[in-house]
C-alpha positions in Angstrom: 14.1 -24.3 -29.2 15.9 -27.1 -31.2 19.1 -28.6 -29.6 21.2 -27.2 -31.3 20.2 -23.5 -30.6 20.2 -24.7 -27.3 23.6 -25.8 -27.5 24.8 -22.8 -29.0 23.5 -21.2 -26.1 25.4 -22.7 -23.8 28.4 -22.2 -25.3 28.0 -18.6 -25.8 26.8 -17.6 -22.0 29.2 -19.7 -19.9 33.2 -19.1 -19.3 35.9 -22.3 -19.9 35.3 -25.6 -21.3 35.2 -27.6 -18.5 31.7 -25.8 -16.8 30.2 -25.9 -20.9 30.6 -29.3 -21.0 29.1 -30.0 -17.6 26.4 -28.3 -17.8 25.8 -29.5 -21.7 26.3 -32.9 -20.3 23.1 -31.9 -17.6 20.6 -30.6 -19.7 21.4 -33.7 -22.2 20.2 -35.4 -18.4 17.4 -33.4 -18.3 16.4 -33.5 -22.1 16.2 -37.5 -21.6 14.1 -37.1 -18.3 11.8 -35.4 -20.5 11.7 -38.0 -22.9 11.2 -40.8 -20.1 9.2 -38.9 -18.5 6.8 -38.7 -22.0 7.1 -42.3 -22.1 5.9 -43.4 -19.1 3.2 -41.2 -19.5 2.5 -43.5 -23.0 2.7 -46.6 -21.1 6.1 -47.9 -21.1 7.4 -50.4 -18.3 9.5 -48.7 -16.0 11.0 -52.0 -14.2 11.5 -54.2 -17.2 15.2 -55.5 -17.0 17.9 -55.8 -19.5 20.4 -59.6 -19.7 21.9 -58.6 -16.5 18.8 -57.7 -14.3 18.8 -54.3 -14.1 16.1 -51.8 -14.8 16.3 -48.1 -15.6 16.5 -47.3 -12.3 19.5 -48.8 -11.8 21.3 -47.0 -14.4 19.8 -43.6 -13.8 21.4 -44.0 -10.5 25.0 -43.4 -12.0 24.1 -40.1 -13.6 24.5 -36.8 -11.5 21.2 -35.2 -12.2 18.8 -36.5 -9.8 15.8 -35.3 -12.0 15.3 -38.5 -13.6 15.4 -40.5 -10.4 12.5 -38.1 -9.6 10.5 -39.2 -12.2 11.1 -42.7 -11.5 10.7 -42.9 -8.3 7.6 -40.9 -8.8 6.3 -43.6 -11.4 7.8 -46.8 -9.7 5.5 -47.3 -6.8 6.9 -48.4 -3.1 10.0 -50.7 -3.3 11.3 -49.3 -6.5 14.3 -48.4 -5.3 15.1 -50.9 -3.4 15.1 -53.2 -7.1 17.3 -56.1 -7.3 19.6 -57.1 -10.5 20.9 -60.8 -11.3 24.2 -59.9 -8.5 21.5 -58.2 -6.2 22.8 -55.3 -6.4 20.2 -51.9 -5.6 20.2 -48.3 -7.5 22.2 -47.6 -4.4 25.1 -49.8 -5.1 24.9 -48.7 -8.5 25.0 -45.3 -7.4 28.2 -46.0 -4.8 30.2 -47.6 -7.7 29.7 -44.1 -10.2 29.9 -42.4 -6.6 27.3 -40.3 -7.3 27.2 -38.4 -4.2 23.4 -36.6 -5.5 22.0 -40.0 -6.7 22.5 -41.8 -3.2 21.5 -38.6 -1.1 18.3 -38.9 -2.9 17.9 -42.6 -2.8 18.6 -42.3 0.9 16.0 -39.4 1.2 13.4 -42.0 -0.9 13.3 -45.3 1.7 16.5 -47.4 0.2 17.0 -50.0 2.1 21.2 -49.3 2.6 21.6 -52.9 4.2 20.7 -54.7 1.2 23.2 -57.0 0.4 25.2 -58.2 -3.4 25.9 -61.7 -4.1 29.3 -61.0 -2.2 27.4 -59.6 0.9 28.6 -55.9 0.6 26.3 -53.4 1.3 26.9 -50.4 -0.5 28.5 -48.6 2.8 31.0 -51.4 2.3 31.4 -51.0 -1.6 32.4 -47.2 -0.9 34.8 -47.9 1.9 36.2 -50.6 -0.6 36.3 -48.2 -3.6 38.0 -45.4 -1.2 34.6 -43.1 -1.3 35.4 -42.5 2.1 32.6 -38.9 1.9 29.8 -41.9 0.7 30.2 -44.2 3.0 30.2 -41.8 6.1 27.1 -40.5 3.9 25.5 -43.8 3.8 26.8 -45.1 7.6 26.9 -48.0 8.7 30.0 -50.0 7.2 32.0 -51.1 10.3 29.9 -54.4 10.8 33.5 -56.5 10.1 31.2 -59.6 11.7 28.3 -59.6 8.9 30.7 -59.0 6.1 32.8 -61.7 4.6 36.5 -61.4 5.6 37.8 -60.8 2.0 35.3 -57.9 1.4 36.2 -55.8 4.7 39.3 -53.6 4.0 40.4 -54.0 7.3 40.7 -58.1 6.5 41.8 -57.7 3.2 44.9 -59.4 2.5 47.6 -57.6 1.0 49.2 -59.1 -2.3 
């Protein structure tokens, strides 16, 4: 079935914009996990890293279909997703920041280390509590160590301008 029909489809069997979009929005996930998926299977380099040192992982972290994190995962070997960029940042402080509540329960699930620190020693418990994602960091634990984290990270230390 071409994309088109497909999205036609979708159009015609769901009610209100909002839930055609989403779901549009997750099979065009799904389509590209395919395509990945097809790939990999052809030989491509899964942890290859762009400028900024991040690898696909990283950015199929942000999305909110866990499929492709499957595959990766699947593909990536042991310590894949616990993959550093250029700021050390992990998949799961990628996934914090687009707080992508399925993305972290699955990285979590997978062996992430969730006391990795970035170049500014924030775990990603400490990026959610930072960002307000007060549902991911009680999901990730573990973000009232004031002591290990650097006073102007901490909320509690922040100072107010």
């Amino acid at each position: 079935m071409s994309p088109a029909l497909l999205r036609l489809k979708f159009t015609t069997s769901l009610t209100g914009p909002s839930k055609v979009y989403r779901n549009w929005i997750l099979y065009e996930y799904d389509y590209f996990t395919f395509l990945v998926e097809f790939y990999i299977e052809q030989g491509m380099e899964i942890s290859l890293t762009d400028l900024h040192g991040s690898s696909l992982i990283h950015y199929a972290s942000q999305i909110p279909s866990p499929n492709l994190l499957n595959v990766l995962v699947k593909h990536g070997g042991e310590g894949f997703v616990n993959q550093v960029d250029i700021h050390r940042s992990t998949p799961l402080h990628y996934a914090v920041f687009a707080n992508n509540f399925n993305g972290i329960q699955f990285l979590l699930e997978n062996g992430c280390n969730k006391d990795m620190r970035d170049c500014k020693g924030r775990t990603a418990a400490n990026l959610a509590k930072i960002l307000g994602y007060a549902d991911t960091a009680q999901l990730i634990g573990g973000c009232d160590d004031e002591e290990k984290t650097p006073p102007f990270v901490h909320p509690k230390n922040a100072k107010k301008l």
